[in-house]
N, C-alpha and C positions, 0 to 999 in steps of 0.2 A: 853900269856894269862894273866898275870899277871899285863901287862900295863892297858889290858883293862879294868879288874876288880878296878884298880885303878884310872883309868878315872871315871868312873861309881860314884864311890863310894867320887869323888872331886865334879861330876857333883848334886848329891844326897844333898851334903852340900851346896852346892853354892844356890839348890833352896829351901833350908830348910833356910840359910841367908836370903835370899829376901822374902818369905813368911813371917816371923817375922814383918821384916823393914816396907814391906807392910800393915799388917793387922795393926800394930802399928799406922803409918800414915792416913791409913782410918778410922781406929780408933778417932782419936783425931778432923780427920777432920769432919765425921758425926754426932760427939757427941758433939763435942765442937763448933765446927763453925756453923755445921746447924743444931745443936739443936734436933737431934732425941732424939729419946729413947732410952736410954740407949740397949735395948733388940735389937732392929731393928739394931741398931749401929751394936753390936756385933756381929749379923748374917753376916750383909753385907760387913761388913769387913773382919771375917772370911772367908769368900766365894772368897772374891778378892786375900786375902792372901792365899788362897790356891789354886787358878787357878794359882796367880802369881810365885810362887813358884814353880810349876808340867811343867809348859811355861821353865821357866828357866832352871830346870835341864832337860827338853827334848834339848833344845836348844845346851846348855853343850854338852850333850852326842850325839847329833847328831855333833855335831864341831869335834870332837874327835874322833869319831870311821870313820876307812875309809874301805871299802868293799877291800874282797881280790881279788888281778887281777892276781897274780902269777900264778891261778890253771888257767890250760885252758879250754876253753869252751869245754867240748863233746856234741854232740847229745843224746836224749835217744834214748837204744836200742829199736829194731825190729819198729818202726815207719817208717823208710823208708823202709823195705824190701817189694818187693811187693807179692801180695797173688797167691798163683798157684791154676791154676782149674782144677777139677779134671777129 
């Protein structure tokens, strides 16, 4: 349990990295190349760097976690049993 808490917590940074790089990047690009406003800039930037970042650490931790296949499959009970009449 201990790996996985530690995946989680790589995958967590990794999309908190890319969020940064990202909003940085749109940053400079809507402000600086095409000229917004400063305010609109930093909305829309913030919004990309924060989808892109939440992508990536979902990403991450879905790479990383693998479902358990050791336990075996049971049935639930009383679903198959059939009904007596009375």
């Amino acid at each position: 349990m201990a790996k996985n808490k530690g995946t989680e917590s790589s995958a967590i940074t990794v999309g908190i990295n890319l969020g940064w790089k990202v909003w940085l990047a749109l940053l400079i690009a809507y402000w600086l190349l095409l000229q917004l406003p400063l305010r609109l800039s930093l909305v829309l930037s913030l919004l990309g760097g924060v989808c892109s970042g939440l992508i990536a650490a979902w990403w991450q931790s879905s790479e990383t976690s693998q479902p358990n296949r050791s336990a075996p499959a049971t049935p639930p009970t009383g679903t198959n049993t059939p009904k007596k009449k009375p």
